[in-house]
C-alpha positions in Angstrom: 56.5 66.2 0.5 55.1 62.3 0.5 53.6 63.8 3.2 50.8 65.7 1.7 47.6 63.8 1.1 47.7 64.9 -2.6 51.2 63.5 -3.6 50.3 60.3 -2.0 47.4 59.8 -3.8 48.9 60.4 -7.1 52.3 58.7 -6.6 55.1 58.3 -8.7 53.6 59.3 -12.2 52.7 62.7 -11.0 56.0 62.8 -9.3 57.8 62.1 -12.9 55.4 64.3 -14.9 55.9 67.8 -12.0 59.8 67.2 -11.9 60.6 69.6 -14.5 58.2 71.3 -14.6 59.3 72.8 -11.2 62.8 72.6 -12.6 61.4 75.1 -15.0 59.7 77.3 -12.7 62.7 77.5 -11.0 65.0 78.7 -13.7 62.2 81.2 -15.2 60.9 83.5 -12.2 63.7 85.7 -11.5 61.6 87.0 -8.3 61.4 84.2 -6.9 65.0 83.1 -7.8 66.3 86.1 -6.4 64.6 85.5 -3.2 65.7 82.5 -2.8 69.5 83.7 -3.2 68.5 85.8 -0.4 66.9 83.3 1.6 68.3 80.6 3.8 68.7 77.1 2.2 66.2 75.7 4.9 63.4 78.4 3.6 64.8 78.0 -0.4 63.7 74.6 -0.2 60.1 74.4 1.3 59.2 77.2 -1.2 60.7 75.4 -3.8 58.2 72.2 -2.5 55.1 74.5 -2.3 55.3 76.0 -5.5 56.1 72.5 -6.7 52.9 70.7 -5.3 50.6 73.8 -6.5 51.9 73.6 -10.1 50.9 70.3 -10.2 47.6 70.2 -8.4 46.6 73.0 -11.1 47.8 70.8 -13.7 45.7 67.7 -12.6 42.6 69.7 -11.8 42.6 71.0 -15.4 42.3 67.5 -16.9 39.5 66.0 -14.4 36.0 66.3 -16.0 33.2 68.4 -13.9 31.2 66.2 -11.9 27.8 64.9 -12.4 25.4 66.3 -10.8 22.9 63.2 -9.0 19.9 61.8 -10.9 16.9 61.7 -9.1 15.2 58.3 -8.9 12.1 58.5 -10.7 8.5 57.5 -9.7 6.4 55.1 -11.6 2.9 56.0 -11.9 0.9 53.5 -13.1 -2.5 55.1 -14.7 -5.8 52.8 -15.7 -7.0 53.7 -19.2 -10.2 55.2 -20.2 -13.0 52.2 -20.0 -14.6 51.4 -23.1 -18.0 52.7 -23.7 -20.7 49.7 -23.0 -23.0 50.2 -26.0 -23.1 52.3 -28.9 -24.3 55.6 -27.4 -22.0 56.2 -25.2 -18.8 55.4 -27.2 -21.1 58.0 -30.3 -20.8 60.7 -27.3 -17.1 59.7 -26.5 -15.7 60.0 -29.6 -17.7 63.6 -30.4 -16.0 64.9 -27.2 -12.2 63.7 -27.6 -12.8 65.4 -31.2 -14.2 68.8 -29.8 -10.9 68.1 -27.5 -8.3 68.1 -30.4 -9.9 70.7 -32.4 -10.0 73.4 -29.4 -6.6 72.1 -27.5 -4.8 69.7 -29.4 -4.3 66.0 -29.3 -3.3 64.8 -25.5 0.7 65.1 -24.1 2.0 61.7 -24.2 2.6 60.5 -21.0 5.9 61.0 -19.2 8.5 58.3 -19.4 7.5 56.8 -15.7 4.2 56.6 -16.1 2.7 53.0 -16.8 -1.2 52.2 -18.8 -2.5 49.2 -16.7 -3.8 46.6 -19.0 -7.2 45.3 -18.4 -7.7 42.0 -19.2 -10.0 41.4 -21.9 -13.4 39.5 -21.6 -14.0 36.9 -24.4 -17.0 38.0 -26.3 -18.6 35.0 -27.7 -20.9 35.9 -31.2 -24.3 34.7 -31.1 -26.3 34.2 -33.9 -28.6 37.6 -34.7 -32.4 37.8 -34.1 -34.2 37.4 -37.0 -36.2 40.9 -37.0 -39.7 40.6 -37.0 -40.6 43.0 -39.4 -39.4 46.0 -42.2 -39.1 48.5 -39.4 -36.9 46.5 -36.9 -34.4 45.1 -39.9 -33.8 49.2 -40.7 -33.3 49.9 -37.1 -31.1 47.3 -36.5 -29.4 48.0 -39.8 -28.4 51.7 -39.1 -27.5 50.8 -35.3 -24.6 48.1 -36.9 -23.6 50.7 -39.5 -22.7 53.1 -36.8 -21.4 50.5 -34.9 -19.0 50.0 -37.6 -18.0 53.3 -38.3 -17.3 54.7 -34.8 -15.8 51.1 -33.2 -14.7 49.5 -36.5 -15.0 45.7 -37.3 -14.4 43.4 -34.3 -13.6 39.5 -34.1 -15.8 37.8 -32.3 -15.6 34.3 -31.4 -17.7 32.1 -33.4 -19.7 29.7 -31.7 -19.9 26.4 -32.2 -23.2 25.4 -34.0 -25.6 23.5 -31.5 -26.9 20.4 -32.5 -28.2 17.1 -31.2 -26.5 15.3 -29.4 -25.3 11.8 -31.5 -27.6 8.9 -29.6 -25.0 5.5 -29.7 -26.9 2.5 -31.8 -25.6 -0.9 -30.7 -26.5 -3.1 -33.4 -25.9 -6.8 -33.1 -23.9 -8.6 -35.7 -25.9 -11.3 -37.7 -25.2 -14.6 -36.2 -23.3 -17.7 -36.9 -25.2 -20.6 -38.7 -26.0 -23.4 -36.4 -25.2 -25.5 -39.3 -23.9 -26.2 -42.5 -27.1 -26.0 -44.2 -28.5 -23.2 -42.7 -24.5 -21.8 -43.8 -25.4 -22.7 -47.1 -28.8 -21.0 -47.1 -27.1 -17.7 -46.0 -24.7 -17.8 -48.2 -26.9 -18.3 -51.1 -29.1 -15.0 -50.4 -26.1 -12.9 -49.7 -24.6 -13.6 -52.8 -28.2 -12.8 -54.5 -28.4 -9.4 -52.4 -24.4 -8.7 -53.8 -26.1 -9.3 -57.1 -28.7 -7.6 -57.4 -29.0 -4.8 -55.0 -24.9 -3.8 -54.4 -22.9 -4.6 -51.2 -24.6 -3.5 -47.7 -23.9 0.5 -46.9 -21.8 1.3 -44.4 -22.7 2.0 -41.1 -23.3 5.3 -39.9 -21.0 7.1 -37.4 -22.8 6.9 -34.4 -23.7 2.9 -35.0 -21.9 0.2 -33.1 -21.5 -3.3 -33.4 -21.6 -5.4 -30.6 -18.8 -7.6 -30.4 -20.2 -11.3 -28.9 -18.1 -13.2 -26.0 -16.8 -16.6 -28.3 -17.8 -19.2 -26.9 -15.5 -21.6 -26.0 -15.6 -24.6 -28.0 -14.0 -28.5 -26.1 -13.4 -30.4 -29.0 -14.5 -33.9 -28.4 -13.0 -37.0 -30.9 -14.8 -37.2 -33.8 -16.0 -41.6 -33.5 -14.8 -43.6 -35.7 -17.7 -44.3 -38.4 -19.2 -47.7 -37.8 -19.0 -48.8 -42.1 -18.1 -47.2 -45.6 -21.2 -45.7 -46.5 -20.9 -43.8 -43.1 -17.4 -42.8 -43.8 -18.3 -41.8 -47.1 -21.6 -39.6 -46.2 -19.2 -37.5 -43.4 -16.4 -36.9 -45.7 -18.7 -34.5 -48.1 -20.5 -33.0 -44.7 -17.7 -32.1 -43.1 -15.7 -30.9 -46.9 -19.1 -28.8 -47.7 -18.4 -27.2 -44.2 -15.0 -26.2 -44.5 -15.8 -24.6 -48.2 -18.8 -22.5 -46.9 -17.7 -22.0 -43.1 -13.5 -22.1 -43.4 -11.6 -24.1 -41.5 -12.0 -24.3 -37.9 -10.1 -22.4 -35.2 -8.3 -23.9 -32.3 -10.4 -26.2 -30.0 -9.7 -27.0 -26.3 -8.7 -30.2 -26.6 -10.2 -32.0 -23.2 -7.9 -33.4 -21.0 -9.1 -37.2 -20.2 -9.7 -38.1 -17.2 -8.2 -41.2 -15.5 -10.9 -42.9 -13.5 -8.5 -44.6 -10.6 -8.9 -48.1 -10.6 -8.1 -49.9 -7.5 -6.7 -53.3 -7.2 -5.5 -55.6 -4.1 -2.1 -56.9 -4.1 -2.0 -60.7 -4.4 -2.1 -62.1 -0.6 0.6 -63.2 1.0 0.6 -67.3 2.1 -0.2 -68.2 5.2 2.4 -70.8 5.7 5.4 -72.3 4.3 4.3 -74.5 1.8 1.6 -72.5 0.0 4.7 -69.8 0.0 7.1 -72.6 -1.6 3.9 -73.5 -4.1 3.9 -69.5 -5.3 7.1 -69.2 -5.8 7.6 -72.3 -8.1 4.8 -71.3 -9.9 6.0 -67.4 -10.4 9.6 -68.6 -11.6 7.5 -71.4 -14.4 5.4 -68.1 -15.7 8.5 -65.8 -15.9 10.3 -68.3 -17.6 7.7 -69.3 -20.2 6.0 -66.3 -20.6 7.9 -63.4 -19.2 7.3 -61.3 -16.6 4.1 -59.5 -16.2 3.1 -56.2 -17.7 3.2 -53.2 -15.8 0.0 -51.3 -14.6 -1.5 -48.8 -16.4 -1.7 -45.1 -15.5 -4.7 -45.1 -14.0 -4.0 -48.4 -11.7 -3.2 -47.9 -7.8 -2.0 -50.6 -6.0 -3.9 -51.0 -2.5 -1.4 -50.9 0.6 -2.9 -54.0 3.3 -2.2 -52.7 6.6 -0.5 -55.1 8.1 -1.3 -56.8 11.3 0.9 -56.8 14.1 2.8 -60.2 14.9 3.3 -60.4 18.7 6.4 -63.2 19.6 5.4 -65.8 21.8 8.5 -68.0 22.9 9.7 -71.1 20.7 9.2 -73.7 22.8 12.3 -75.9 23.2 11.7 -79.5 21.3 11.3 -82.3 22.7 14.0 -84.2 21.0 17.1 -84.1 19.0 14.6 -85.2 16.1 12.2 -82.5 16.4 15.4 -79.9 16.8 16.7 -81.1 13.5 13.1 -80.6 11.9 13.0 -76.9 13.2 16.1 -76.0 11.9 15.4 -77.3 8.5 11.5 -75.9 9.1 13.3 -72.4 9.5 15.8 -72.4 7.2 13.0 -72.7 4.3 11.3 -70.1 5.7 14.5 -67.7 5.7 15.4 -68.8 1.9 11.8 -68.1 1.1 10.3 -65.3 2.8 14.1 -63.8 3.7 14.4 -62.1 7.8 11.2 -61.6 9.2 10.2 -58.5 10.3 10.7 -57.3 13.7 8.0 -58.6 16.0 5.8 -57.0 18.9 7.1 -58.5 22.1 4.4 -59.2 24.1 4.5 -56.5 27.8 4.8 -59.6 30.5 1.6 -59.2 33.1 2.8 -58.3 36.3 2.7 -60.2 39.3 0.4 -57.9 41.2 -0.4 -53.6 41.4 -0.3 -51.3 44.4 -3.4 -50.1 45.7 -2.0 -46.5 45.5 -1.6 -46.9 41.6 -5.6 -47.4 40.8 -7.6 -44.5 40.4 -11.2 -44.2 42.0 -13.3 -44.3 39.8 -15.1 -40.5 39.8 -19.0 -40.5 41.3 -21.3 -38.8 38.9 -23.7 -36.5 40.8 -26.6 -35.6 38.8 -27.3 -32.2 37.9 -30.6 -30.3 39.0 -33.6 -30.0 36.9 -34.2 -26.3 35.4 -37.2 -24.2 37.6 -38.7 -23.5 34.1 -40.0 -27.5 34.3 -41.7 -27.1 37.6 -45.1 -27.6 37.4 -44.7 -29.3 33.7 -46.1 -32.7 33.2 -43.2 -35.2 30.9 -43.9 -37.8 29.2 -43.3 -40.2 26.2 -44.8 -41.2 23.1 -44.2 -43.2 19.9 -45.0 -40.6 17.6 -43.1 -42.6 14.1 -44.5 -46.0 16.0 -40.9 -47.3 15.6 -40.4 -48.8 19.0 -38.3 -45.1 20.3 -40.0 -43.6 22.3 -39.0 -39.7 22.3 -39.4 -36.9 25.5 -42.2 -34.4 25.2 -43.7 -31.9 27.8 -47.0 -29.8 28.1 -49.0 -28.1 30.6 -51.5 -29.7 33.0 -54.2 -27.7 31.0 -53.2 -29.5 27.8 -51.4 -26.6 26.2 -47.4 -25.9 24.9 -47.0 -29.1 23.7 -43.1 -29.3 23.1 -40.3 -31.8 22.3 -37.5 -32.1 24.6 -33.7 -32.6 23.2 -33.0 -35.5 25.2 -33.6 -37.8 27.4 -31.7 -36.6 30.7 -34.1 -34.5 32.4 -37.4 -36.7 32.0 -35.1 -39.5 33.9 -34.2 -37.2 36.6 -37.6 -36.4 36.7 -38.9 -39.5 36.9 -36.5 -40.6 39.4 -37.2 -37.9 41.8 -41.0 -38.4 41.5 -41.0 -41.6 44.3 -39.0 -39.5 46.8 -40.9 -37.1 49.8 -40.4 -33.8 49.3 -37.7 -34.0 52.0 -36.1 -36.6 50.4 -36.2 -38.9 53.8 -38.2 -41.7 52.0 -38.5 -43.5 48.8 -40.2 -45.6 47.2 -39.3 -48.7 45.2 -40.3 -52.0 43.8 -38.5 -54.8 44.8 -38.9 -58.8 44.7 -40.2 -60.1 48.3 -40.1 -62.8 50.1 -42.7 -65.2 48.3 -41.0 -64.1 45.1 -44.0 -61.5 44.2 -42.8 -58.0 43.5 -44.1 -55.5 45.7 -43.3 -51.8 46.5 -40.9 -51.5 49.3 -39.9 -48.2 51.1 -36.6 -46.4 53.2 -36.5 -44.3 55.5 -32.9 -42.0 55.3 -33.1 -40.7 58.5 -33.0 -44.6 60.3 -31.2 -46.6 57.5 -34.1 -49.0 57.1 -36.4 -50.4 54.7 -40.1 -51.6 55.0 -42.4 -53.3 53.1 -45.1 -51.1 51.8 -47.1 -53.5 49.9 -48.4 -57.4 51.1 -50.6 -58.1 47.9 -51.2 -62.4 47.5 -50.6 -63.0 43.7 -50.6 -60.1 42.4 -47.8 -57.9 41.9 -47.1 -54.1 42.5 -44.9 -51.1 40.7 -44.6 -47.6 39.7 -44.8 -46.0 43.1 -45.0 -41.8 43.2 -44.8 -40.2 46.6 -47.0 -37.3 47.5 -45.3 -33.9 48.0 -47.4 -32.8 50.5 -48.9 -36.3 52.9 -47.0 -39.9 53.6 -49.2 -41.1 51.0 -47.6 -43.3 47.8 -49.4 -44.0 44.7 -48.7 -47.0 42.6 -50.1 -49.7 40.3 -51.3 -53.5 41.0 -52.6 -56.3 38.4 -54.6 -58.1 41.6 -57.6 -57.5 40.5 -57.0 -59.2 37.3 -56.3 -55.4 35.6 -53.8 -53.0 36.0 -55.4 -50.3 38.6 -53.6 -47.5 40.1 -54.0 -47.4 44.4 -53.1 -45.2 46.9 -51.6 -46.3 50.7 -49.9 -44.6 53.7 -47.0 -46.7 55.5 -48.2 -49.0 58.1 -51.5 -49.2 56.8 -53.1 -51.7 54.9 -55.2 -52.3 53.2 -54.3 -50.0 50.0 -57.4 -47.7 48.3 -58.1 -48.1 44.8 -58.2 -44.9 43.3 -59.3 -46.8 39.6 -61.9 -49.7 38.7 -62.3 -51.0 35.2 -63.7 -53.6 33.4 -60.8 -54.2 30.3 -59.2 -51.3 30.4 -55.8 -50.8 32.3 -54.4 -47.4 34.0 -51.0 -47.2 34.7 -47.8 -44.5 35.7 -49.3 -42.2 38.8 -47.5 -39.0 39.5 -48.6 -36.2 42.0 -49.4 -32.9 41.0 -47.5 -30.3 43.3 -50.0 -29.4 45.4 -50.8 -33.2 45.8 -54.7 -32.6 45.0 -54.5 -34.7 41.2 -52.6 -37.3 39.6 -51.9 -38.0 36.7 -52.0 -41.3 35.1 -51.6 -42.7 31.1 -55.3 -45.1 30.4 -56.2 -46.4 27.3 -59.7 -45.7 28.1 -62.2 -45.6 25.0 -60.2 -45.5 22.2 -57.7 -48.4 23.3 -54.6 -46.0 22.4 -52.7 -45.1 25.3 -53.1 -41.2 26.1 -53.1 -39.0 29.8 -55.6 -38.9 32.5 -56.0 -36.2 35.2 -57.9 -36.9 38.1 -58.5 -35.9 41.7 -56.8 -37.2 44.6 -59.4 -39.2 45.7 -60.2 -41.1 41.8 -62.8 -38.4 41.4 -63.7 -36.6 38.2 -61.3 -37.9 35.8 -60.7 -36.4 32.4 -59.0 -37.0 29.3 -55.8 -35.0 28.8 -54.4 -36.1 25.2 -56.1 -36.8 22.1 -53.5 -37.7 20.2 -53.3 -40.5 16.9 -49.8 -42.0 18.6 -49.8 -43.4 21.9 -48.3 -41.2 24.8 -46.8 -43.2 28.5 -45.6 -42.9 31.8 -45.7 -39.0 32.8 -44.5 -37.5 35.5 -45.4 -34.3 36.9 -42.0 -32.3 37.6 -42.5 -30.7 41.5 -39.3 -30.2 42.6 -35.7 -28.8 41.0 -32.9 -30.9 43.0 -32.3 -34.4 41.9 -33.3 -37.5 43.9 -30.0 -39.4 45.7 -27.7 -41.9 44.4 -28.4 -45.8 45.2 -26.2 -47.2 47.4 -24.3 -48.8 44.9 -23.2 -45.5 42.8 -22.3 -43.7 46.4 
């Protein structure tokens, strides 16, 4: 019977509530009964158990509700609404139609449950103010047009706008000032208390006013001097009580902090020997004893620290005697008890005996550096331009133009150097002292190792020697004829042509152009002020070069860029 599906899902109540009730079916129905007396006991039994489970399947289908039938799932419709009319005609024509509507048909179905009104969100309307109508006509036409507006719409808020005006225009107004003084105080004072008086206190300030509130100042309070007598004393104190009544009493001041002007002083010298020492110290104990010992320095004092100078120990020598032994010691011993142990002392570093040839260090050869190509072709030269004595580097162009100041002094001397060398650099020129004692220009020749004499003038004496860059031709000066002339001469010849032939005045400092056709030379030819000269090869045609109010010297007319060679003594 636990079997069947339906006894298994209603378990043991149903079990409890069919018992006897099938008991009872049993006993009642005589057919059946007698059938079953008739029966086999198998068959008796599964009748009984079928009649059994149908009895009580009737039983529970009687008390179980109907069931539901299924509910649709309903769909929302979501509907706009009608748009408001957009002036007053067309909401007139709207409203006469949805009345014809509900007088003929009705008023409108309401809308079924799933259907939704969207809602529009409304536009602010913002009220302006209403046009004045120009005349009778207009005011009626706009007076019937709101009328109907109110009876078909009704009354609607609108939002009222804020009344326009002008903008508020900020006045900064500046408070009245403080008194300079205590009488201009007073004065101020005086009318304001008449103004109170007469006309009231001041108004207030409108809204839109501002006053300016001024930076303070910041006020350093210096001390108030000390008043030289009475009557001075006495004429501040009612100043300064008048001020307080009509000004109050002061605010904090910045004090000033003083400043402590450093005062330097030396600390008393030390003696030099043992007895000025001894002399110092007697005298320091009779003061400290008598009058006590000296007041310290003030704030504003510094004590200057000597540097002290090194002491370098040389050896005692050993006395002669016992006599001068026992004077030592005693000597000594004074200066131990006065002065206490002296300081540790520099020992001198003993010489030595002799130094290895491998420990000196040659001492480096300087080679001179060339001279820049933008100086070819420039003449350089010096002048006294503050007439102090310094003479100062300038350089210009043969025609007299870009005058300009050189930064030093290197590359007029290299220049100047180079100018009494060939252009091969195989001779140079130079003036020596010869053999009578009479200096005279004197020439070597690289390639041989020799030198020459150039120059075999009696008394007078020779210098300044320039080489030509394009001939074995040197130009130089001599005082023989009694004035300083400048000459020109080839080795081996003699004697020398003079280029120059004055009277008083004296030409000096030759230097080759670079195409050897002009020299030029420093003369102080008709003004007496030493300027340049530019001539031809031969003395011809010579010209003034400078004009200037300071006098100008020794130029040299750059031709070549590499240096001349170091003297034998610097190789």
């Amino acid at each position: 019977m636990f079997k069947n599906p339906v006894w298994r899902s209603l378990g043991l109540p149903a079990l409890i509530i069919a018992g006897p009730l099938l008991l009872l079916a049993v006993v009642t129905s005589s057919p059946q009964r007698a059938a079953a007396q008739q029966a086999p006991v198998g068959s008796l039994v599964t009748a009984t158990v079928q009649a059994a489970e149908a009895t009580a399947r009737a039983i529970v289908e009687s008390t179980l509700p109907p069931p539901l039938p299924p509910t649709p799932t309903p769909t929302i419709f979501v509907v706009t609404p009608t748009p408001a009319p957009t002036d007053l005609y067309a909401r007139a024509t709207a409203v006469t139609r949805l009345t014809l509507e509900a007088t003929t048909t009705g008023t409108a179905t309401p809308l079924p449950a799933h259907w939704r009104i969207a809602t529009a969100t409304p536009t602010s309307v913002v009220a302006t103010p209403t046009a004045t109508a120009e005349n009778a006509a207009t005011a009626a036409a706009m007076y019937a047009e709101e009328t109907a507006l109110a009876a078909v719409i009704g009354a609607r808020p609108y939002a009222t706008p804020t009344p326009l005006g002008p903008t508020p225009v900020a006045t900064i107004v500046t408070p009245t000032p403080r008194p300079p003084d205590i009488f201009a105080a007073a004065t101020l004072a005086v009318q304001l208390t008449l103004e109170a008086t007469t006309t009231g206190t001041p108004t207030p300030l409108p809204t839109e006013w501002r006053v300016a509130t001024l930076t303070p100042t910041p006020r350093v309070a210096t001390y108030t001097p000390t008043p030289g007598n009475l009557a001075t004393a006495m004429a501040l104190a009612p100043a300064l009580t008048a001020q307080a009544v009509v000004l109050g009493t002061p605010g904090p001041f910045v004090t000033p902090t003083p400043t402590n002007t450093p005062v330097i002083v030396t600390p008393t010298p030390r003696p030099d020997d043992l007895v000025a020492l001894a002399q110092a110290a007697i005298r320091l104990t009779v003061e400290a004893t008598t009058t006590g010992t000296p007041t310290p320095l003030p704030t504003g004092w510094v004590v200057a620290t000597t540097t002290p100078t090194p002491r370098v120990a040389t050896p005692t020598p050993l006395p002669a005697n016992q006599a001068t032994a026992v004077v030592f010691a005693a000597l000594e011993t004074a200066q131990a008890v006065l002065t206490g142990t002296p300081a540790p002392y520099v020992t001198p570093t003993p010489t030595p005996l002799f130094v290895a040839l491998a420990e000196f260090t040659p001492t480096p050869v300087v080679v001179p550096r060339p001279l820049p190509a933008a100086l070819v072709g420039k003449i350089l030269f010096l002048g006294d331009r503050d007439e102090d004595g310094t003479p100062e580097p300038y350089l210009m162009n043969p025609d007299g133009s870009g005058l300009a100041q050189l930064t030093g002094m290197e590359y007029y001397l290299l220049a100047k150097a180079r100018d009494a060398y060939s252009a091969d650099l195989r001779f140079g020129a130079e003036a020596l002292r010869g053999g009578n004692g009479v200096t005279q220009i004197f020439y070597t020749d690289a390639f041989y190792g020799s030198r020459n004499e150039l120059t075999r003038f009696g008394s007078g004496i020779a210098w300044a020697p320039s080489w030509s860059p394009v001939a074995e031709e040197v130009a130089f000066v001599s005082n023989e004829s009694q004035g300083d002339e400048i000459y020109v001469i080839r080795p081996g010849e003699w004697p020398p042509r003079r280029l120059t032939n004055n009277t008083w005045e004296w030409d000096k400092s030759p230097s080759w152009s670079p195409n050897g056709s002009q020299l030029v030379f420093m003369s102080n030819r008709n003004s007496g002020v030493q300027q340049l000269w530019i001539m031809d090869a031969d003395g011809g045609n010579p010209r003034q070069l400078t004009d200037f109010a300071f006098p100008v010297f020794d130029p040299v007319w750059v031709k070549f860029t590499d240096p001349a060679p170091l003297p034998p003594t610097t190789r």
